[in-house]
N, C-alpha and C positions, 0 to 999 in steps of 0.2 A: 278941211284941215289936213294938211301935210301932215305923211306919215313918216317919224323921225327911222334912219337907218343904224340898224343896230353897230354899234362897234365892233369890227374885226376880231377875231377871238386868238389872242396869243398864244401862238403855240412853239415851241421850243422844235426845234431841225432835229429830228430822229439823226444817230452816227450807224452808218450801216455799214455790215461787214463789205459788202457789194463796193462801196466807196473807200475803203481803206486799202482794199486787195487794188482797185483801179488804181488810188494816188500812187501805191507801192511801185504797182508795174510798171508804172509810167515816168516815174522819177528813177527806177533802176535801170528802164532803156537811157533816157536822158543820161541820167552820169558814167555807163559805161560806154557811150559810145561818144557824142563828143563833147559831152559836160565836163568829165575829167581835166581831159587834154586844157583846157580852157583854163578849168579852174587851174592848172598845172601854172601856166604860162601866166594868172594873174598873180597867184600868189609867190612866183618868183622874180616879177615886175615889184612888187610891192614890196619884196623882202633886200633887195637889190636895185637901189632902186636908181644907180648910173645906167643899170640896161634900157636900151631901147626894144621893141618889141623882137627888131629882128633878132639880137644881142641875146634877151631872155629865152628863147626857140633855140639859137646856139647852146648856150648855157646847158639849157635842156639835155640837147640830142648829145653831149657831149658826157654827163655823166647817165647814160643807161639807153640812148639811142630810142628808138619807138618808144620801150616800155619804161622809158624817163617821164614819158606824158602820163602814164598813169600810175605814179608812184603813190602812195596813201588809198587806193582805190579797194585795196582788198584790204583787211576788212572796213575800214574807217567811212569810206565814201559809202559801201552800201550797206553797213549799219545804219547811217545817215541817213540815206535815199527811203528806205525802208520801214525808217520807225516817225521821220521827222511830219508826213505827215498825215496819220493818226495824232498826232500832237495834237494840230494843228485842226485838225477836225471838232478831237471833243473839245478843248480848249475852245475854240471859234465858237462850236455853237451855245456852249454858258455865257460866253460873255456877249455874244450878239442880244443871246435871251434877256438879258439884265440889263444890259443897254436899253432893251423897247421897253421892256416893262417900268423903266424911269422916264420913259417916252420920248426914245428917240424915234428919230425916223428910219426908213430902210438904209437909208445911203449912212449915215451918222452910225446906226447898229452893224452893219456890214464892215465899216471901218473900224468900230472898235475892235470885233470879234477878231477879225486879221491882226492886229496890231498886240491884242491879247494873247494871241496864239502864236504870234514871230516870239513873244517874251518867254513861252511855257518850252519852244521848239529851242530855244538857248541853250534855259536849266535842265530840260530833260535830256536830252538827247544830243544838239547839234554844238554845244561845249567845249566838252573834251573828243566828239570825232575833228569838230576844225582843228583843233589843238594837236591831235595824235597826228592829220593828215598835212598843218603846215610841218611839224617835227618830221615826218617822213620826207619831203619835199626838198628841206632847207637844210639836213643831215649828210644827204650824200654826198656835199663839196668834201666830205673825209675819204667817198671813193676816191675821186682825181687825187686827192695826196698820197694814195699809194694804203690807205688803211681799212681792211675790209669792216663796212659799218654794221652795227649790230642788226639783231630781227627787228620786225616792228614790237612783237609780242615781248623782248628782250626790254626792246628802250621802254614801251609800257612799263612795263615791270621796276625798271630803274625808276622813273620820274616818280614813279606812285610810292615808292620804297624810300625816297626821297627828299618828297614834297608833299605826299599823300594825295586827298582829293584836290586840292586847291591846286597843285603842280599837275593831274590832266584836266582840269579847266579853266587853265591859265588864259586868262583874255574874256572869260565868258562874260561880262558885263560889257564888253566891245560888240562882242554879238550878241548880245540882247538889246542893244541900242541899234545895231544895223538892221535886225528884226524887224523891230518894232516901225521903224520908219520905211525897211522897204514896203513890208507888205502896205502901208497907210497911204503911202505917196503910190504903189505901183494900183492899188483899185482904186485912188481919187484919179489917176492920170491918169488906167484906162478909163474910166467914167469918164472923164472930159475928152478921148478921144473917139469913145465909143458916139457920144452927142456929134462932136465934130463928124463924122463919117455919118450920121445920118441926116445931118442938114446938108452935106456935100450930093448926097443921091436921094434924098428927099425918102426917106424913109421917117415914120412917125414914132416916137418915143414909145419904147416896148416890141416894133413890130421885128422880128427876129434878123441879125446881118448874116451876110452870109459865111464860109468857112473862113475863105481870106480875109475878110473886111474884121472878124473877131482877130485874124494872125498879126494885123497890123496895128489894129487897138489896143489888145495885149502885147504885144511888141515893140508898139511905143511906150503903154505904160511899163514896160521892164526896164526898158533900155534908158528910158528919163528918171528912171529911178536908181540910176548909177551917181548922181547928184552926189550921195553919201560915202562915195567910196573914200576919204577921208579919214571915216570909223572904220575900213576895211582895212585900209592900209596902217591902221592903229592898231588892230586886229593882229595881224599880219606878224604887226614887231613884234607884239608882247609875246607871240608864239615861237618866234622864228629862235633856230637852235645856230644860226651863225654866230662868230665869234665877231664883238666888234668891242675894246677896252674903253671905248668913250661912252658906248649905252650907261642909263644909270642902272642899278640896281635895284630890284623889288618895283617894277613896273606900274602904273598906273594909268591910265586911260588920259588923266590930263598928264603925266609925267611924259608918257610917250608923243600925244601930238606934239609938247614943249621939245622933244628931242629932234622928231621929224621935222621939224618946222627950224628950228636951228641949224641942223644940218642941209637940208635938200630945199627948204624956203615952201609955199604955196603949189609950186610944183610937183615936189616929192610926194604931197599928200593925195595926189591925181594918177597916182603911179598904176598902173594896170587897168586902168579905166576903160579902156579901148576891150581888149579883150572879158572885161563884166558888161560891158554891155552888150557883145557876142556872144555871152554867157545866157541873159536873157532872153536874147532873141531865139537862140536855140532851145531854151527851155518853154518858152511860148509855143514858138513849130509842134515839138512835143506833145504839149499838153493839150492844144487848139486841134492841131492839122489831126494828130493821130489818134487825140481821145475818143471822138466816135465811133473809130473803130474797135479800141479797145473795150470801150463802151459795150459794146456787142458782144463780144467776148466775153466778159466777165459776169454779163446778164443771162446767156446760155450755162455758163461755169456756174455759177450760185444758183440762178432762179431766182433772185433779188432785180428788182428795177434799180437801178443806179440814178441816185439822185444829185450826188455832187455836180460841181460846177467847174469847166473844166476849160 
């Protein structure tokens, strides 16, 4: 008589200090070094959206020269970089947990927990810094007219004095739906290119790829997960502090695609596309090429083994 094998024993993914201080590190080298610039030049493709690429980089260099690419980056980007994920940690791992315990599977629990955790990294944290960081971005056409523009800490202070919470989280239901679907699409699309690249060099399901072969996987799952920029460039409006008298008033997620889509057609909602999925690819690099090192690092620092997935 066969002897029946016990079921697997569910266990919830411990959040370790080790993996929080790693995400931090690694998302503050990424956006200071050429995450910014990137994010710079999409969200001002997206907010302007007759510029061509070269056109938006003009734009750029034109109001603040080098340090025009990193305008929003203190503090907005790495409060962002910093806090967004830890979010995304403990969020990920309750809902993966709740996910299997209703009995999904790994791939199934893995996608919810992501998809859970793009919604938590929205309302907590990533909000009002997109919102603060398009405001910095899309403000200083008041330098080129000769008007010096307030602080950041200034305009803070006005919009909330203002608008209260709701005016610096302007758009936060645009990114919580860009969230939600990156992270869903960018680990089903790595998963489908991670499989693709092991029947290419005939590696067997599970047996580990190598540095590159993860940079390409994960950097096509990033980069095809620019699919959505739509909601970015949606995103984008409801924050942007340009003057334009045709926008409508008191913004909405459908009010705004109904605008871009009237004015700029199918096109306009693809506006900065090119440089998010350079955005991507660089945040991949990052996380893939360099996390083993940093890996190291932070396992000597703590004394903690570093379990995240990186």
């Amino acid at each position: 008589m066969a002897s029946s094998i016990p079921p697997k024993k569910l266990e919830k993914k411990p959040v370790k200090f080790s993996n929080l201080l790693l995400g931090a590190g690694l998302n503050m080298f990424e956006v200071t070094t050429l995450g910014q610039p990137l994010e710079v030049v999409k969200t001002t493709m997206a907010a302007n959206r007759q510029d061509s690429f070269a056109g938006a980089m003009s734009r750029i260099w034109g109001r603040g020269g080098l340090l025009g690419y990193y305008q929003g980056l203190i503090p907005w980007a790495w409060i962002e970089a910093s806090t967004k994920g830890a979010v995304l940690l403990f969020v990920a791992s309750e809902a993966e947990y709740v996910a299997k315990s209703w009995g999904a599977n790994d791939f199934v629990g893995g996608i919810s927990g992501g998809m859970a955790g793009g919604v938590a990294q929205a309302y907590a944290t990533m909000g009002f810094c997109t919102c603060m960081k398009t405001v910095e971005i899309t403000k200083h056409k008041l330098a080129a007219q000769g008007v010096q523009p307030a602080s950041t800490w200034a305009t803070f202070a006005d919009i909330y004095r203002k608008e209260g919470i709701r005016g610096i989280n302007r758009g936060v239901n645009a990114v919580a739906i860009r969230q939600t679907t990156n992270w869903g699409s960018r680990f089903g699309l790595s998963r489908l290119a991670e499989t693709a690249i092991r029947k290419v060099t005939n590696k067997e399901e599970g047996q580990k790829l190598s540095g590159m072969e993860k940079v390409i996987a994960s950097g096509l799952g990033g980069g095809l997960s620019a699919w959505n920029q739509p909601i970015e460039v949606i995103r984008v409006e409801m924050q942007s502090k340009k003057d334009d008298p045709k926008r409508p008033k008191n913004l909405t997620v459908g009010k705004t695609l109904k605008y871009i889509y009237g004015e700029t057609g199918i096109k306009g909602l693809y506006r900065g596309v090119t440089p998010r999925a350079g955005l991507s690819v660089w945040q991949t690099i990052c996380m893939v090429a360099l996390g083993d090192m940093a890996k190291e690092a932070v396992e000597k620092l703590t004394g903690e083994k570093v379990t995240a997935k990186h």
